[in-house]
N, C-alpha and C positions, 0 to 999 in steps of 0.2 A: 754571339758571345764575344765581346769585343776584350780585347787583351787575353784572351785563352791559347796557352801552347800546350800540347799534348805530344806524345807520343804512344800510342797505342797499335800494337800488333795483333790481331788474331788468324790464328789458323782453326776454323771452321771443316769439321766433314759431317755430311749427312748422306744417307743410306734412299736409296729406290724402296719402297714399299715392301715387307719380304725378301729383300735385299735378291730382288729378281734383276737379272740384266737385260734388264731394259732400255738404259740408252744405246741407240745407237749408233757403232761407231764412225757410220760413215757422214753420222748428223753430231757426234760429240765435237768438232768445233763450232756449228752452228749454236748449241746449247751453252759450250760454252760464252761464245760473244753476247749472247741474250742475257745470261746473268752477269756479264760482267757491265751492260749497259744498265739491267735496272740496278745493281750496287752504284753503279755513277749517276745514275738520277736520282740519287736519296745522297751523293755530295759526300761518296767515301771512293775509296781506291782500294782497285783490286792490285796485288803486287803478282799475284801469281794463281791460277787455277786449271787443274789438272784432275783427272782420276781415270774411273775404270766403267765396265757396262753394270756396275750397280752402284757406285759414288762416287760423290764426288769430294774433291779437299781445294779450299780457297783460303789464300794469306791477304786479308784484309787489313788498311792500315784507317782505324774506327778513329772516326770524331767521336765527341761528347755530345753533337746532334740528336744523335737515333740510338734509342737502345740495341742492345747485337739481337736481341728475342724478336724486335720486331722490325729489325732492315734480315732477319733470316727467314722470316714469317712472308715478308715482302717476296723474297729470292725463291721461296719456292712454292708459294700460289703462283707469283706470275710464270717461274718457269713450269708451272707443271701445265698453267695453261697453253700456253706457245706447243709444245709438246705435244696435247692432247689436238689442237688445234690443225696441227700438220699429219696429225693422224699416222705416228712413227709406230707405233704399238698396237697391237689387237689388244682391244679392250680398253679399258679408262688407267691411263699414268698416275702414279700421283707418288710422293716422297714420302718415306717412315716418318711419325710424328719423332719430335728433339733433332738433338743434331748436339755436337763435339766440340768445346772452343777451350781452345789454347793460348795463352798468352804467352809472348816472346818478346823478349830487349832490340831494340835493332842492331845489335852486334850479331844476334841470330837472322836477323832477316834472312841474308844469302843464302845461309845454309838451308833453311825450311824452304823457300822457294825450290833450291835445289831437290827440295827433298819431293815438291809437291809435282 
């Protein structure tokens, strides 16, 4: 998309399955760096992602690339495979279907990072 300037902000959260606490904590930075690799291989930036042992919250800064339905579609097949892969869970991982998205100005950035 040659000559395209954007500025697009989202903050993203989606829920563990039955909003069970499931990740965990002593593997949530591991989890986290794994999503924050496959958002950069689909050519977006993470500014910030954080949560708890049942969700997670990411401040993504979205190109016009990828739709947000399907680089979050991406985010959590692959992460729920990595997941199921390292065998952190009894039983089969997997994320609530949808998820939360938020738009923010980047005068908010800081403060939603902060928040995340």
């Amino acid at each position: 998309m040659a000559n395209t300037y954007t500025q697009i902000y989202i903050h993203t959260v989606f829920a563990v399955a039955g909003r069970q606490s499931l990740i965990p904590k002593e593997h949530k930075a591991d989890v986290y760096k794994y999503i924050t690799g496959v958002i950069q291989n689909k050519k977006q930036k993470v500014m910030a992602i954080n949560g708890m042992t049942d969700h997670v919250h990411l401040l993504i800064g979205l190109s016009p690339e990828i739709a947000l339905s399907d680089l979050m579609k991406a985010v959590k097949e692959a992460s729920s495979r990595f997941i199921n892969d390292k065998h952190w869970v009894k039983g089969h991982f997997k994320w609530q279907r949808g998820f939360g998205a938020f738009s923010y100005s980047r005068s908010q950035v800081s403060t939603v990072a902060k928040y995340i």
